[in-house]
C-alpha positions as CSV (number, residue, x, y, z in Angstrom):
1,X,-14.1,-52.6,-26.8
2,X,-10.6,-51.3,-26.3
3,X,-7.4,-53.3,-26.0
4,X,-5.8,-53.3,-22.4
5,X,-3.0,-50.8,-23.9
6,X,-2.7,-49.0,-27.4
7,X,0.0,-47.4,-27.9
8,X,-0.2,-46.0,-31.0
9,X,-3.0,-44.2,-32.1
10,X,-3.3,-42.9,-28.2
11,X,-1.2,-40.1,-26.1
12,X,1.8,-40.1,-26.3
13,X,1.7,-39.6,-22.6
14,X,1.3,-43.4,-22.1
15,X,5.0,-44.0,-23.7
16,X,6.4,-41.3,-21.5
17,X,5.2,-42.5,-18.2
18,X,6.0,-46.2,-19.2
19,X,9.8,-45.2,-20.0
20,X,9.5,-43.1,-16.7
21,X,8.5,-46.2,-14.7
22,X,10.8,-48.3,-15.8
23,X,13.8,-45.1,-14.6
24,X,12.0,-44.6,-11.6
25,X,12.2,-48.3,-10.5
26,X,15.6,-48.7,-11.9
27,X,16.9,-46.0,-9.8
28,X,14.8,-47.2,-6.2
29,X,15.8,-51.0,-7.5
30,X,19.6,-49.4,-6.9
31,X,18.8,-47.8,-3.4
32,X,17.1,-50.8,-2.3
33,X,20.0,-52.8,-2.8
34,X,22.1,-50.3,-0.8
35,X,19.7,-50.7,2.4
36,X,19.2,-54.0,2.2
37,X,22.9,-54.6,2.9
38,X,23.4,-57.0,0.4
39,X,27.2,-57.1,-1.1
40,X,27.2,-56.0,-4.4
41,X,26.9,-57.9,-7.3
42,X,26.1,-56.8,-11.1
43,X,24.2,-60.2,-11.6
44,X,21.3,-58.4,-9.8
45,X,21.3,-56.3,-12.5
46,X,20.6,-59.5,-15.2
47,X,18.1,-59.9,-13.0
48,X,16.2,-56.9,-13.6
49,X,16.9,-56.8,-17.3
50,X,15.2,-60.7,-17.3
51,X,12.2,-59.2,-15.4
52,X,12.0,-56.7,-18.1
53,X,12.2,-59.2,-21.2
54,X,9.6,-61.5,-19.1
55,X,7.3,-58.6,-18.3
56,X,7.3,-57.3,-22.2
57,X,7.1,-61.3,-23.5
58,X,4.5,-62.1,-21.2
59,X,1.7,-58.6,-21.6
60,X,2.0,-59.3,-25.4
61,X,1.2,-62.7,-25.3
62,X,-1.7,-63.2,-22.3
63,X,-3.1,-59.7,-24.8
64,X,-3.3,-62.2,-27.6
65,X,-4.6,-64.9,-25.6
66,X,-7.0,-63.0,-24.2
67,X,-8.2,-60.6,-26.4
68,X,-6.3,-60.9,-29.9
69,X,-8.8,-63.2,-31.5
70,X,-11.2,-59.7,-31.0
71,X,-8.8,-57.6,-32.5
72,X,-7.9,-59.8,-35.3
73,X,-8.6,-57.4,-38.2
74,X,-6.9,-54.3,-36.3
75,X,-2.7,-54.8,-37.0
76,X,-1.9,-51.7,-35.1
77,X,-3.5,-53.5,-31.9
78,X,-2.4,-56.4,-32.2
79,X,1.0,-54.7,-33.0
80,X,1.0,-52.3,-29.9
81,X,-1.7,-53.9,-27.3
82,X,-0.2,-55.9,-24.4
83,X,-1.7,-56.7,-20.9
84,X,-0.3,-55.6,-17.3
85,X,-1.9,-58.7,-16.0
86,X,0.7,-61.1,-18.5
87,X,3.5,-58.3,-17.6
88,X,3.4,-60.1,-13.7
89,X,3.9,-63.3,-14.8
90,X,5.8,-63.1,-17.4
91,X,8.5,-61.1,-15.3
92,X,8.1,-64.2,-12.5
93,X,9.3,-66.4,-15.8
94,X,12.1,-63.8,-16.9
95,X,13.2,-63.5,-13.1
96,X,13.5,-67.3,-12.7
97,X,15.3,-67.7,-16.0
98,X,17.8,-65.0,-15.7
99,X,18.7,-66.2,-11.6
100,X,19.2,-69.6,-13.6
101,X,21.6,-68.2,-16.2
102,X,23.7,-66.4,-13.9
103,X,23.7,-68.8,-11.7
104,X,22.2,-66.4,-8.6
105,X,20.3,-67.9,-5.6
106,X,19.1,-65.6,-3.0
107,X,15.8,-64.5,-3.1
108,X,14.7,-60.9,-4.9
109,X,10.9,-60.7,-3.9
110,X,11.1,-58.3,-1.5
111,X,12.4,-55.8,-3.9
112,X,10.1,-56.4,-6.5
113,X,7.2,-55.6,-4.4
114,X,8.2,-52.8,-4.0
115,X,9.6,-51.3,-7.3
116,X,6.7,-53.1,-9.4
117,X,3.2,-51.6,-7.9
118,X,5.2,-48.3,-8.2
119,X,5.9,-48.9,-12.0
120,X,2.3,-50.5,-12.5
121,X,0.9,-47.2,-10.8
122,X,2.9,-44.8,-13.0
123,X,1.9,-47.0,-16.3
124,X,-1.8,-46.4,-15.4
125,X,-1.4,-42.7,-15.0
126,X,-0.6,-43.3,-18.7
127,X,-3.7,-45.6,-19.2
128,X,-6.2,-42.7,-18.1
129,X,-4.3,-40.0,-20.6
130,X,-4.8,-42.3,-23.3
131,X,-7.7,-43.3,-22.7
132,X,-7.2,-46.9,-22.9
133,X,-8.1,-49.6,-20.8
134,X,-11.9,-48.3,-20.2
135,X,-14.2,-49.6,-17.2
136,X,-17.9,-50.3,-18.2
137,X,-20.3,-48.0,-19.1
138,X,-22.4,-46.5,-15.6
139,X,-24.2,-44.1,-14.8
140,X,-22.7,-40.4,-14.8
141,X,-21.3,-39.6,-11.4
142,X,-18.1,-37.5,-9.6
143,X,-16.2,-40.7,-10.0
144,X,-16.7,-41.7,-13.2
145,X,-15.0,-40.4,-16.7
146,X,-16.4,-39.7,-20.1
147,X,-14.9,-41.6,-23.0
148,X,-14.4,-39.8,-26.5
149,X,-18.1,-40.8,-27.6
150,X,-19.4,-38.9,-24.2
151,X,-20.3,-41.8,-22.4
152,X,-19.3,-42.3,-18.5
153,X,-17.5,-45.6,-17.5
154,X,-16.5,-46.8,-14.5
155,X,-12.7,-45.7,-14.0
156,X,-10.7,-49.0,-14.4
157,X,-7.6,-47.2,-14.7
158,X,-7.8,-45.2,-11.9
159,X,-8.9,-47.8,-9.5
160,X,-5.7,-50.2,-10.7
161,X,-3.6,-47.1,-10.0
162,X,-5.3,-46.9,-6.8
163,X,-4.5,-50.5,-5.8
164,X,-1.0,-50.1,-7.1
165,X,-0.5,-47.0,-4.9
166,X,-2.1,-48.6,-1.6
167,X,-0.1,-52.0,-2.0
168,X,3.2,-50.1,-2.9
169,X,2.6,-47.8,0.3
170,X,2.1,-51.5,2.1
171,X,5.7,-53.0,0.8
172,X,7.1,-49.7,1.6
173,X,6.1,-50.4,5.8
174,X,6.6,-54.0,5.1
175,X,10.4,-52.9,4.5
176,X,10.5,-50.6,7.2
177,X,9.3,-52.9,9.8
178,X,10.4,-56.7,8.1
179,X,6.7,-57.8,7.4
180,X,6.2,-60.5,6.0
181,X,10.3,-61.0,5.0
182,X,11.0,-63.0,2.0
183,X,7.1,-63.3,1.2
184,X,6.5,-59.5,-0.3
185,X,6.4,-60.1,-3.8
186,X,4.3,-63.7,-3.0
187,X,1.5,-61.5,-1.0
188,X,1.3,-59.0,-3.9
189,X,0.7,-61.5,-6.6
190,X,-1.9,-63.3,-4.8
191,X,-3.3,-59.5,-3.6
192,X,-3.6,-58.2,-7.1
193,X,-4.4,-61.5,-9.0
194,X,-7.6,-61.4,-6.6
195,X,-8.0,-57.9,-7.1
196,X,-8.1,-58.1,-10.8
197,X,-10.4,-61.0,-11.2
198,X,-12.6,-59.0,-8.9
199,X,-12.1,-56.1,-11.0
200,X,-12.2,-57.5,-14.7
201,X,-16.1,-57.5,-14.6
202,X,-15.7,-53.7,-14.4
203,X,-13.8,-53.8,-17.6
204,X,-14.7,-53.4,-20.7
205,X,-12.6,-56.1,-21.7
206,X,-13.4,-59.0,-24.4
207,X,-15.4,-62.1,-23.1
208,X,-15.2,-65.7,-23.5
209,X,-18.1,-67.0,-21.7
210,X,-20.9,-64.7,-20.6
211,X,-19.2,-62.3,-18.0
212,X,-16.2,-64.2,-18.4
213,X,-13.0,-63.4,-20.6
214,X,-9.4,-64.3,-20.3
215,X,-8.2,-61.7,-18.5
216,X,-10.1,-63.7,-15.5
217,X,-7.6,-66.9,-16.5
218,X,-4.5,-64.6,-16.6
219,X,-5.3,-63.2,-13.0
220,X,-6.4,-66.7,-11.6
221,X,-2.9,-67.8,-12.6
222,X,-1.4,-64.8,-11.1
223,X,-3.2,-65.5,-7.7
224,X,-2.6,-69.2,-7.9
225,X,1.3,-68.8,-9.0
226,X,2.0,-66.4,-5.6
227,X,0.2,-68.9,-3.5
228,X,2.5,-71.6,-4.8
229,X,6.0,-69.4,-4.3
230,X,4.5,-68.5,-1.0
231,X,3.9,-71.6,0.1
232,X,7.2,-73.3,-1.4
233,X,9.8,-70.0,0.2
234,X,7.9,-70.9,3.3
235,X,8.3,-74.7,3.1
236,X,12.3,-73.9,2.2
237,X,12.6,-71.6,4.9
238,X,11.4,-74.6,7.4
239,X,13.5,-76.9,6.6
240,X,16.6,-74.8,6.4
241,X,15.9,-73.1,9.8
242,X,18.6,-74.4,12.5
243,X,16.8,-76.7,15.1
């Protein structure tokens, strides 16, 4: 049973692509601001760095949560393994706490949703080189991959990178054409929370209770914590709309 992410040990293609997400992101994070005529102001930037922090804070510690108790005799994973599932929420936290600090108010969704799928797709390009985060075993088929002992598993990291790519494809129209303004980041937390509760009995993950493991509490909260920012922005945006 493998951790969600080893480092160590693994390719070292993983730690490329995760250093190349977080420059890819960085760079369409600066563009984004540019189009979406906002007046320029460095705070942004703390912003970014707090989602960061949060994102690192938060896969390390939902990975101990929900699978370090396995792992407990293995120092180089519990060293190096850390869960994309945390990364979400704790970025929410680091976001919050950083707009807090500086002292920014207007909203920053809309660009997350678009530069974090793209990141969490180019982090599980990394996944299937090293060969962590493995599906179930299956039967062998076209779709399937072989893991070093020669057994075929269902392709967990492939169909996260899937759902990254489809949902960053979404946010990238949703820009274009103003869908769902203000809500973008909301409707991709619940999305993917949904997605990977669906998903984690695919996963070769550690369990808590029969089919259930942790991973399934991490992504309830992800699903339940966009449905409450959705529904708060949208209660804020009614009350503050002119009569």
């Amino acid at each position: 049973m493998a951790a969600e992410t080893t480092i160590l040990g693994g390719s070292p293609v993983y730690a490329l692509t995760t250093l190349a997400g977080i420059a890819c992101t960085a760079l369409l994070w600066r563009r984004l601001l540019r189009s979406d005529g906002r007046t320029p102001d460095q705070r942004l930037w703390a912003v970014y760095g707090g989602a960061l922090a949060g994102a690192y804070l938060g896969a390390k510690l939902a990975f101990l949560l929900a699978e370090g108790w396995h792992h407990r005799g293995d120092w180089v994973a519990l060293l190096t393994g850390h869960s994309v599932a945390g990364a979400l929420l704790g970025g929410v936290a680091g976001v919050e706490l950083a707009k807090s600090l500086v002292g920014y108010r207007a909203g920053t969704g809309d660009l997350f949703a678009v530069t974090v799928p793209l990141a969490l797709a180019i982090g599980r390009v990394g996944c299937m080189f090293a060969g962590c985060c493995q599906g179930v075993e299956c039967e062998a088929s076209w779709w399937a991959v072989t893991d070093a002992a020669g057994h075929a598993r269902w392709p967990a990291a492939g169909a996260e990178l899937a759902f990254n790519v489809l949902f960053w494809a979404w946010a990238m129209l949703a820009w274009r054409f103003g869908w769902q303004r203000g809500q973008r980041f909301n409707v991709y937390m619940v999305a993917y929370g949904c997605f990977r509760f669906a998903h984690e009995f695919m996963r070769d993950d550690a369990r808590w209770w029969g089919e259930f493991g942790g991973y399934h509490v991490v992504a309830v909260a992800i699903a339940a914590t966009g449905a409450w920012m959705y529904v708060r922005r949208a209660r804020t945006e009614r009350t503050t709309a002119p009569a």
